[in-house]
PDB file as gemmi writes it, atoms N, CA and C in Angstrom:
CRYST1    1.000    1.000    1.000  90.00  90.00  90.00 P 1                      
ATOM      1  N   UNK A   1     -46.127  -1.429  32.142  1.00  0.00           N  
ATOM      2  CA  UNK A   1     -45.352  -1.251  33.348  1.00  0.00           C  
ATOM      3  C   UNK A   1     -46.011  -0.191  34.208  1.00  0.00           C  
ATOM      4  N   UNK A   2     -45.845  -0.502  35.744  1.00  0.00           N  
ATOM      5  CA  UNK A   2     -46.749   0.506  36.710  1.00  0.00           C  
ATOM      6  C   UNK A   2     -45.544   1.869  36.712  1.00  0.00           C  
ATOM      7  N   UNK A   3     -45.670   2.788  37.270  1.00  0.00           N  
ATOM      8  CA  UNK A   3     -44.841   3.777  37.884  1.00  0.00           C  
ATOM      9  C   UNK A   3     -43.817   3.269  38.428  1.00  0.00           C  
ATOM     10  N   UNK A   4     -44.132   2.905  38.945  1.00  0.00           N  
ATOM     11  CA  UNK A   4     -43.046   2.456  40.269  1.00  0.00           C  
ATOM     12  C   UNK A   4     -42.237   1.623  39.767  1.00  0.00           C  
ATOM     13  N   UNK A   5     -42.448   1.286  38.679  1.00  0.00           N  
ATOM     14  CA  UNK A   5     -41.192  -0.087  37.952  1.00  0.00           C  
ATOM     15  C   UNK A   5     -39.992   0.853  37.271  1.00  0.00           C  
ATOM     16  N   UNK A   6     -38.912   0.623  37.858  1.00  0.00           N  
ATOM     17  CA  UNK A   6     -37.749   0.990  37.261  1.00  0.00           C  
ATOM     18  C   UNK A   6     -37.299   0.343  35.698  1.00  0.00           C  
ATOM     19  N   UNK A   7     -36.397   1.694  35.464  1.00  0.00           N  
ATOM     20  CA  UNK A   7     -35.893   1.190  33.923  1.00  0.00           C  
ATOM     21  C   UNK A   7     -35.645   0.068  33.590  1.00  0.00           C  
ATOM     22  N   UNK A   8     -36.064  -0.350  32.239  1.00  0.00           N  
ATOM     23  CA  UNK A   8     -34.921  -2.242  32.047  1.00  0.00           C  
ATOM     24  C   UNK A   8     -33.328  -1.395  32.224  1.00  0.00           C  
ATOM     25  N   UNK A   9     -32.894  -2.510  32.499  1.00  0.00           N  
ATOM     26  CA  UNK A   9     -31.260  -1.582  32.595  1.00  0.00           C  
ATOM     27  C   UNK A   9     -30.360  -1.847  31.122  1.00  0.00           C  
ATOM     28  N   UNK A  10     -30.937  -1.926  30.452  1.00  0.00           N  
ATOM     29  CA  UNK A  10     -30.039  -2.157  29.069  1.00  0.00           C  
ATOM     30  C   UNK A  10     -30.817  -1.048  28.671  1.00  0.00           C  
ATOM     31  N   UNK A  11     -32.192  -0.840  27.772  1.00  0.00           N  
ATOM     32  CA  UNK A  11     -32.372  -0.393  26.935  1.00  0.00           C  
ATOM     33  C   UNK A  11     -33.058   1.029  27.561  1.00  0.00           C  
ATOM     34  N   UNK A  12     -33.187   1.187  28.934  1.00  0.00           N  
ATOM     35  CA  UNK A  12     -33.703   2.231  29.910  1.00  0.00           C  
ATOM     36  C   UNK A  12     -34.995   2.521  29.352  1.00  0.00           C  
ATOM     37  N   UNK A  13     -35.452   1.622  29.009  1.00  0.00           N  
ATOM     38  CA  UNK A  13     -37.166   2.265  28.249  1.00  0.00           C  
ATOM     39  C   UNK A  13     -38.052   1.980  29.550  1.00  0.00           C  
ATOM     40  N   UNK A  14     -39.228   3.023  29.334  1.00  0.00           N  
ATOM     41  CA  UNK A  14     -39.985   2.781  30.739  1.00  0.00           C  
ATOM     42  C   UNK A  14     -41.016   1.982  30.368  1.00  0.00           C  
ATOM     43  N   UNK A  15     -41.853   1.649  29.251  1.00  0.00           N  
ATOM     44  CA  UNK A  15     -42.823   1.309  28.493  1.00  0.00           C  
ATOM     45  C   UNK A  15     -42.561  -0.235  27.758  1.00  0.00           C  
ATOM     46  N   UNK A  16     -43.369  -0.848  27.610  1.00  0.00           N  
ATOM     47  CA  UNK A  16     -43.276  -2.406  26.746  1.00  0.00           C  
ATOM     48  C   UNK A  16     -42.744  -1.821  25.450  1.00  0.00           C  
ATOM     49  N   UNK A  17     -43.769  -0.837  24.846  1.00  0.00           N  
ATOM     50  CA  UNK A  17     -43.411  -0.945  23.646  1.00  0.00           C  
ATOM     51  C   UNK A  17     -42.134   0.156  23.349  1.00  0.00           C  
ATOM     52  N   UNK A  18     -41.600   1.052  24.347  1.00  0.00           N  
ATOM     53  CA  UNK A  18     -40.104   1.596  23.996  1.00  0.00           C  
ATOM     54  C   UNK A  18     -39.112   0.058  23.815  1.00  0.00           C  
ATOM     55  N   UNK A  19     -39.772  -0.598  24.762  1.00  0.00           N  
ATOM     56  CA  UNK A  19     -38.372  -1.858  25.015  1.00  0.00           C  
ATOM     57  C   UNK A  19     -38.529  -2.746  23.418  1.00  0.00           C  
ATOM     58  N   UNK A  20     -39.840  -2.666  22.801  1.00  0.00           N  
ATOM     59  CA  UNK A  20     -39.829  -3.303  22.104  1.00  0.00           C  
ATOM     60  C   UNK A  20     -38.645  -2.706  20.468  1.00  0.00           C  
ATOM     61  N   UNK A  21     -38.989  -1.425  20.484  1.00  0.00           N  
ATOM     62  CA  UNK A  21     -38.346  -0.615  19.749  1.00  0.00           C  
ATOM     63  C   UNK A  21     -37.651  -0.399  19.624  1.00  0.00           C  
ATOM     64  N   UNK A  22     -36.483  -0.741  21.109  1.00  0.00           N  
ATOM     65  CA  UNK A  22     -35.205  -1.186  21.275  1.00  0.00           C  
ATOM     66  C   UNK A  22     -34.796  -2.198  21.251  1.00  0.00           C  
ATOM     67  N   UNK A  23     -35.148  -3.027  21.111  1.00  0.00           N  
ATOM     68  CA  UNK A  23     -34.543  -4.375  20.644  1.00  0.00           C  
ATOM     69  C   UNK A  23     -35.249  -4.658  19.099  1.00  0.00           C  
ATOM     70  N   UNK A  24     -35.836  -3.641  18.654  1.00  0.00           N  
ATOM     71  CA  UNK A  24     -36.137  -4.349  16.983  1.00  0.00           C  
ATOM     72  C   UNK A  24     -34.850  -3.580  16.590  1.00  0.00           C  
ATOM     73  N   UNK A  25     -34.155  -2.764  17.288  1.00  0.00           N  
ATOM     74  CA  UNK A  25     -33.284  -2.370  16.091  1.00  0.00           C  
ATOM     75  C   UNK A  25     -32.173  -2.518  16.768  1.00  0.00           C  
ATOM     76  N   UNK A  26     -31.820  -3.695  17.811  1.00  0.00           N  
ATOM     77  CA  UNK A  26     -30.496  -4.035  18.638  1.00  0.00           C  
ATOM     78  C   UNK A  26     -30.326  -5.115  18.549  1.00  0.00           C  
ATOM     79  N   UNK A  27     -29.151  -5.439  18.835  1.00  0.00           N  
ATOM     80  CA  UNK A  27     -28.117  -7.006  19.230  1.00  0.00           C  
ATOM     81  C   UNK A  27     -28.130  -7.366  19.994  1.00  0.00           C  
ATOM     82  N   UNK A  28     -28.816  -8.687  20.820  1.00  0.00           N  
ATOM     83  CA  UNK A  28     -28.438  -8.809  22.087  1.00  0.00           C  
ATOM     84  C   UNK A  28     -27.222  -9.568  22.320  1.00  0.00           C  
ATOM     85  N   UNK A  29     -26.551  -9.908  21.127  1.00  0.00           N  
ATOM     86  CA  UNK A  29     -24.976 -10.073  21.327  1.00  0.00           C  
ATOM     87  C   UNK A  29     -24.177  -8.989  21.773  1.00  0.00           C  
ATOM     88  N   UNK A  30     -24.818  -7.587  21.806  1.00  0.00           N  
ATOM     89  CA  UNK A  30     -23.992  -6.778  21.902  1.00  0.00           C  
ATOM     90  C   UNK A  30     -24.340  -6.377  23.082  1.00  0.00           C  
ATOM     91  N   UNK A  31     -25.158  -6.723  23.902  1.00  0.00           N  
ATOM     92  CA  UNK A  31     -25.528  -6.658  25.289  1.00  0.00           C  
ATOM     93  C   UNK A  31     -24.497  -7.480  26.407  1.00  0.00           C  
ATOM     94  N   UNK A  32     -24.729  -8.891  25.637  1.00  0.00           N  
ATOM     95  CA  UNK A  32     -24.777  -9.795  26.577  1.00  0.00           C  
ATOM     96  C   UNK A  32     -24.034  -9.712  27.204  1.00  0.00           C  
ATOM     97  N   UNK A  33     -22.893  -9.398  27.969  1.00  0.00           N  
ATOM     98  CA  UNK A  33     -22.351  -9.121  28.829  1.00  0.00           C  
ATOM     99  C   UNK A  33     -22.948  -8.439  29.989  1.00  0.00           C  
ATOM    100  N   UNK A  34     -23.864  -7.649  29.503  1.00  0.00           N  
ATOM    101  CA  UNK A  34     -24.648  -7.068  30.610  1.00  0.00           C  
ATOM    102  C   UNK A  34     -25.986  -7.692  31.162  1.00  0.00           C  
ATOM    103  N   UNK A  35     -26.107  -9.007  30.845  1.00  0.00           N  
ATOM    104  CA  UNK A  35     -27.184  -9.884  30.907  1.00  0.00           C  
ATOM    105  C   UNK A  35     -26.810 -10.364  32.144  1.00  0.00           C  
ATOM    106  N   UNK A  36     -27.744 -11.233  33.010  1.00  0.00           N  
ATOM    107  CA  UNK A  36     -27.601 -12.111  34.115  1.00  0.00           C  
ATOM    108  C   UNK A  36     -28.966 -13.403  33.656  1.00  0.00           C  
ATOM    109  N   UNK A  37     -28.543 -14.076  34.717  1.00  0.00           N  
ATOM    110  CA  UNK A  37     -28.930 -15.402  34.316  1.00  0.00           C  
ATOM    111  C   UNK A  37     -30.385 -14.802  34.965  1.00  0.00           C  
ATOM    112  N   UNK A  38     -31.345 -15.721  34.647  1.00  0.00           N  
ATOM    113  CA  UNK A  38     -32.341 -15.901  35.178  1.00  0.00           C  
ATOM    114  C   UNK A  38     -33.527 -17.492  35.072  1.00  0.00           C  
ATOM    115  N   UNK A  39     -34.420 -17.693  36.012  1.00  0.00           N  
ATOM    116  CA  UNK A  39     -34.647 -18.710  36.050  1.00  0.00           C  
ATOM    117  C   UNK A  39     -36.065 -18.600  36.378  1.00  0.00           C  
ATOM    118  N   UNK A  40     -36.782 -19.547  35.429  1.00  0.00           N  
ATOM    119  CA  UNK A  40     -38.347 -18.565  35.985  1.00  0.00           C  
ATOM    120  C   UNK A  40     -39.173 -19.906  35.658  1.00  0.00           C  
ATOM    121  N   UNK A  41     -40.275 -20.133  36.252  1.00  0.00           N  
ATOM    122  CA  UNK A  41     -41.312 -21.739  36.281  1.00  0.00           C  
ATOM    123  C   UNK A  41     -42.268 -21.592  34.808  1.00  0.00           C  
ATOM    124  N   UNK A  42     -42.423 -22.253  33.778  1.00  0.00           N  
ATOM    125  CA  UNK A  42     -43.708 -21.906  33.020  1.00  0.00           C  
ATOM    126  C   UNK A  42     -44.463 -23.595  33.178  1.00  0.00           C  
ATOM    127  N   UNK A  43     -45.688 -23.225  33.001  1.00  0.00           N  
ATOM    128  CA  UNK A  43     -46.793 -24.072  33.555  1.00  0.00           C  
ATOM    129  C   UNK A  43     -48.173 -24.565  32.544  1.00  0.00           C  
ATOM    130  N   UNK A  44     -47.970 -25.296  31.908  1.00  0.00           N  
ATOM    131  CA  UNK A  44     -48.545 -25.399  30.372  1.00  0.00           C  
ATOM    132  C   UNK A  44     -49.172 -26.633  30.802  1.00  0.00           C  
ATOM    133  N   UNK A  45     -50.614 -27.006  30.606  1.00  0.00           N  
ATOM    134  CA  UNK A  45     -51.162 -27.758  30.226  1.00  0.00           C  
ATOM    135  C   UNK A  45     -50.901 -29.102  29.345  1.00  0.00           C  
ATOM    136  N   UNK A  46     -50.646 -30.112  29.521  1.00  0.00           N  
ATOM    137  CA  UNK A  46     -50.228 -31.133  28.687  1.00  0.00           C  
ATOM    138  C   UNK A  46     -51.359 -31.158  27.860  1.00  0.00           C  
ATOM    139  N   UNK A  47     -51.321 -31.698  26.145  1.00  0.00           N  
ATOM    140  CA  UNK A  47     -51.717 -31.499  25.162  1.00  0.00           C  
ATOM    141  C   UNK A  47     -51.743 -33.510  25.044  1.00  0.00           C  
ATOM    142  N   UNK A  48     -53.243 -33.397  24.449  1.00  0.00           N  
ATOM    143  CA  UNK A  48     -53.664 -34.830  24.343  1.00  0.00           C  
ATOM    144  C   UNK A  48     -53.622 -34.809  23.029  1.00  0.00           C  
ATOM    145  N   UNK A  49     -53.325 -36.109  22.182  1.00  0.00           N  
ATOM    146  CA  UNK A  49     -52.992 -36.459  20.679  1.00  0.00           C  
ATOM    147  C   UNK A  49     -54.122 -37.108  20.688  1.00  0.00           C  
ATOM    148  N   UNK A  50     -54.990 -37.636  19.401  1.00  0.00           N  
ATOM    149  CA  UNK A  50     -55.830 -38.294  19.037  1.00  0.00           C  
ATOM    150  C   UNK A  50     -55.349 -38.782  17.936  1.00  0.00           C  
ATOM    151  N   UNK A  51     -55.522 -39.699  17.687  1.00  0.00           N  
ATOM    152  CA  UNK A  51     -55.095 -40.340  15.689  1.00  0.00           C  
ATOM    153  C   UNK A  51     -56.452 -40.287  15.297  1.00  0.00           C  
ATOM    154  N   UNK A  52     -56.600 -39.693  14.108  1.00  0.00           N  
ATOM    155  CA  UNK A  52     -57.534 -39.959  13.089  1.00  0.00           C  
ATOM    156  C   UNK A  52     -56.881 -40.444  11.932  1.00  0.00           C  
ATOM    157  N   UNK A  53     -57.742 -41.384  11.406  1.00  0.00           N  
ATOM    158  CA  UNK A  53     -58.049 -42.438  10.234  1.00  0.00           C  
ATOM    159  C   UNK A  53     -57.391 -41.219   8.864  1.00  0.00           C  
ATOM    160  N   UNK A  54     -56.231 -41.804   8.129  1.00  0.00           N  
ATOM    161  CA  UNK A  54     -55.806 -40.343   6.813  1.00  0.00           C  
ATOM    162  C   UNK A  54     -56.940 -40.113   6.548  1.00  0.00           C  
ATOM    163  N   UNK A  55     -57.398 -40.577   5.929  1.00  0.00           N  
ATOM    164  CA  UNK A  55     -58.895 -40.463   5.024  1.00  0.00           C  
ATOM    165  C   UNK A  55     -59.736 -39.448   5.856  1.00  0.00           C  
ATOM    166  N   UNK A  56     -60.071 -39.134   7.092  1.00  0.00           N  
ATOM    167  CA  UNK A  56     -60.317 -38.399   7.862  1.00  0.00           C  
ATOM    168  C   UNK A  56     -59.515 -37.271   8.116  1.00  0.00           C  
ATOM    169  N   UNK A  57     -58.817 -37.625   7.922  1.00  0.00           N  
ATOM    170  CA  UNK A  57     -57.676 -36.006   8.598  1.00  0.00           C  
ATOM    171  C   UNK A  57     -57.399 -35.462   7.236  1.00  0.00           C  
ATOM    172  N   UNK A  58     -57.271 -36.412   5.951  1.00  0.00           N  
ATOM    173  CA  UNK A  58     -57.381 -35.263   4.530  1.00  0.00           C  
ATOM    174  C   UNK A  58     -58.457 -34.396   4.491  1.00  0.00           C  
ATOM    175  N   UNK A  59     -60.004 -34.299   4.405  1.00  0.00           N  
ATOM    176  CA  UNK A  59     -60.463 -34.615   4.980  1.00  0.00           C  
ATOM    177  C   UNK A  59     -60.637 -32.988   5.493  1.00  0.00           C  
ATOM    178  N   UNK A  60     -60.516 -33.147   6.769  1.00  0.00           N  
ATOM    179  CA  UNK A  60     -60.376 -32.384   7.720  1.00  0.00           C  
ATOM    180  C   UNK A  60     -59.299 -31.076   6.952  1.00  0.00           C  
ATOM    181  N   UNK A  61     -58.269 -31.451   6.318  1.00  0.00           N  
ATOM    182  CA  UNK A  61     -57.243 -30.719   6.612  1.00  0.00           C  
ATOM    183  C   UNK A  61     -57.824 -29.532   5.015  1.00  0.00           C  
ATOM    184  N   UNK A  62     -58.647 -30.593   4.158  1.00  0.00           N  
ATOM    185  CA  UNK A  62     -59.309 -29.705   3.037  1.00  0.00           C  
ATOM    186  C   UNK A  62     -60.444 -28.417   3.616  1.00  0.00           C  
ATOM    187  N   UNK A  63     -61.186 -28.738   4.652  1.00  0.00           N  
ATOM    188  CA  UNK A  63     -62.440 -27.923   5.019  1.00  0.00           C  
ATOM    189  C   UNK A  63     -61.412 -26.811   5.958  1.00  0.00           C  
ATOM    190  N   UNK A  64     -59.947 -27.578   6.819  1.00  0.00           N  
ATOM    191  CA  UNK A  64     -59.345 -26.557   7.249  1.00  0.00           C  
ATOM    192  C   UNK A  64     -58.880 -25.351   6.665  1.00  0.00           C  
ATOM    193  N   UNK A  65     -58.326 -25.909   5.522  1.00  0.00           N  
ATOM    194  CA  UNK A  65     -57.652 -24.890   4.385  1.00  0.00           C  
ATOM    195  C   UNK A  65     -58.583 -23.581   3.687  1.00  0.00           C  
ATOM    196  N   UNK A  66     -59.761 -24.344   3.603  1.00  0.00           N  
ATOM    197  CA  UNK A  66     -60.634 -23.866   2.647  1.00  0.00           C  
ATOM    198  C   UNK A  66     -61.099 -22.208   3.791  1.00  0.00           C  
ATOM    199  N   UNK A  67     -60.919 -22.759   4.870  1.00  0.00           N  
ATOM    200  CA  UNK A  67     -61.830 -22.030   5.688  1.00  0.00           C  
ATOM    201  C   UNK A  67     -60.326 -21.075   6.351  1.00  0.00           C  
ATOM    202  N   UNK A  68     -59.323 -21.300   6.140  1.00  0.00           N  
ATOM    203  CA  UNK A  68     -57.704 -20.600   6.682  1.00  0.00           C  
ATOM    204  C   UNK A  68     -57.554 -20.903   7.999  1.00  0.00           C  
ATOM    205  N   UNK A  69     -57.775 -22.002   8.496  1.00  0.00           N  
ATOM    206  CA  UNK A  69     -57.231 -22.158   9.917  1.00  0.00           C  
ATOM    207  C   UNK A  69     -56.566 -23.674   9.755  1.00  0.00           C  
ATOM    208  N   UNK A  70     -55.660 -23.381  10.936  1.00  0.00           N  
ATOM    209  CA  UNK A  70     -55.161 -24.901  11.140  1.00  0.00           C  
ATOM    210  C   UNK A  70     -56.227 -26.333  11.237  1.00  0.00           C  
ATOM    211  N   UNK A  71     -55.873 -27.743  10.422  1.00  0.00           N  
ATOM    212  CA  UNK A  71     -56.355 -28.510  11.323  1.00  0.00           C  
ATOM    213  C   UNK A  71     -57.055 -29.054  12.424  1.00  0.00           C  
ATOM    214  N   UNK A  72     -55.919 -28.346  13.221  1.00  0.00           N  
ATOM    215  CA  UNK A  72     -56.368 -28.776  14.817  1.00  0.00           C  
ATOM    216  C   UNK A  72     -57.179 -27.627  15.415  1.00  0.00           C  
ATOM    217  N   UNK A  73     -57.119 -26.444  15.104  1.00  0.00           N  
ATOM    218  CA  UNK A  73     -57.937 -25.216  15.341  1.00  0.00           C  
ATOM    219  C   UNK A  73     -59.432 -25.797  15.000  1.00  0.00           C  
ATOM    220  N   UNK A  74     -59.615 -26.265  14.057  1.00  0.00           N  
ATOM    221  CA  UNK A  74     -60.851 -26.770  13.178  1.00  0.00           C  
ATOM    222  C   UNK A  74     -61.165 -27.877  14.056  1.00  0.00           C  
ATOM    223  N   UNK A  75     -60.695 -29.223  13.878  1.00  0.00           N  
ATOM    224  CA  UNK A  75     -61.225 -29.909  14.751  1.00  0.00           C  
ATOM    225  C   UNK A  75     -61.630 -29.906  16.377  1.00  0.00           C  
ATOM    226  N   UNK A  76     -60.736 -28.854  16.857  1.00  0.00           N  
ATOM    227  CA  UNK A  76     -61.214 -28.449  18.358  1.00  0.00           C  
ATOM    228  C   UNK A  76     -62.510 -27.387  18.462  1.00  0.00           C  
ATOM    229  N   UNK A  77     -62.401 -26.652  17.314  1.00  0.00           N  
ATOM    230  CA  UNK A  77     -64.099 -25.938  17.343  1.00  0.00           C  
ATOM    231  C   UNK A  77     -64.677 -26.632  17.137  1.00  0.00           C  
ATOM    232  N   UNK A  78     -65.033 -27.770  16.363  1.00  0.00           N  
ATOM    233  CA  UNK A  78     -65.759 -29.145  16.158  1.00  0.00           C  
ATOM    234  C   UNK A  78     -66.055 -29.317  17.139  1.00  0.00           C  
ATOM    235  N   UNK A  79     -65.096 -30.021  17.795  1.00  0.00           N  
ATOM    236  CA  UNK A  79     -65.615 -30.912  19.194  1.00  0.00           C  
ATOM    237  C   UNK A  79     -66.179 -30.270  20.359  1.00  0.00           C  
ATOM    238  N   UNK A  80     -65.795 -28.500  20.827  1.00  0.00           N  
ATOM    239  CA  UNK A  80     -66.512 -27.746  21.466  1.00  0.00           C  
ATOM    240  C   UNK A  80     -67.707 -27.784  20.922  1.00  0.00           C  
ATOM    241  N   UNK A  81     -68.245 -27.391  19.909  1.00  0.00           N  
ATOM    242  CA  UNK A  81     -69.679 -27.394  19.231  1.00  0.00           C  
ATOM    243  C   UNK A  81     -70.383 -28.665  18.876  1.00  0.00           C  
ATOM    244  N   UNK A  82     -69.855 -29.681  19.424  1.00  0.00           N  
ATOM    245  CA  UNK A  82     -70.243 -31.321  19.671  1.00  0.00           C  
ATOM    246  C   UNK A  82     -70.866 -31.289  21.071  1.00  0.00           C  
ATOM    247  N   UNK A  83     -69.776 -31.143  21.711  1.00  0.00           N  
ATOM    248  CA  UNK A  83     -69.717 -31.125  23.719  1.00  0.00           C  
ATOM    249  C   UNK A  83     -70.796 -30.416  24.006  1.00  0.00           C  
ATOM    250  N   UNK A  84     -70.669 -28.999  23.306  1.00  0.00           N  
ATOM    251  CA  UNK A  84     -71.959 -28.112  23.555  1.00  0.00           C  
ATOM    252  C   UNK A  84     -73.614 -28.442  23.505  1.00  0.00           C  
ATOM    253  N   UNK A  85     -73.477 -29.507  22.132  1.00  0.00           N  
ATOM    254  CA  UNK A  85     -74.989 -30.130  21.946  1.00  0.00           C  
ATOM    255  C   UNK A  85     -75.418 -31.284  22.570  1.00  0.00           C  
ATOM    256  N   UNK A  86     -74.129 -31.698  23.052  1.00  0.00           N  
ATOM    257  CA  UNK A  86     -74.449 -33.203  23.981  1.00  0.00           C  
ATOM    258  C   UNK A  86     -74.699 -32.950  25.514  1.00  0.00           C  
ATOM    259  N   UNK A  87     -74.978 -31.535  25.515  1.00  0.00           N  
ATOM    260  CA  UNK A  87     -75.595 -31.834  27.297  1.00  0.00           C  
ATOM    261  C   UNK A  87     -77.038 -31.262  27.374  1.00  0.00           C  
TER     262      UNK A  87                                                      
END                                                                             
């Protein structure tokens, strides 16, 4: 938060992480009354599916494990480091 940003008005912390410190050890049931609505745009990229063959995605999901990342984490560094050699 800059200077110039006033208190949250519930937990009056001036800082992310005071606010955070106040709500790890608060209710926001015990707020809510002092809440107002709010309404705000989020803007996310649509996410493309591919099917792979089981036998392929077992597969996949063994070299994922082995290595501690998701699946799809794994196969998308794949295909960046595919894309990368094909130009």
């Amino acid at each position: 938060m800059s200077e110039n940003e006033e208190l949250t008005s519930i937990s009056k912390a001036s800082t992310l992480e005071e606010i955070a410190e106040f709500w790890d050890t608060h209710s926001l049931a015990d707020y809510w009354d002092e809440t107002r609505e709010a309404t705000f745009e989020v803007r996310a990229e649509r996410r493309r599916r591919i099917t792979l063959d089981p036998e392929v995605y077992a597969q996949v999901q063994n070299v994922a494990r082995k290595r501690g990342v998701l699946p799809e984490t794994l196969v998308n560094i794949w295909l960046v480091e595919r894309l990368q050699n094909a130009v």
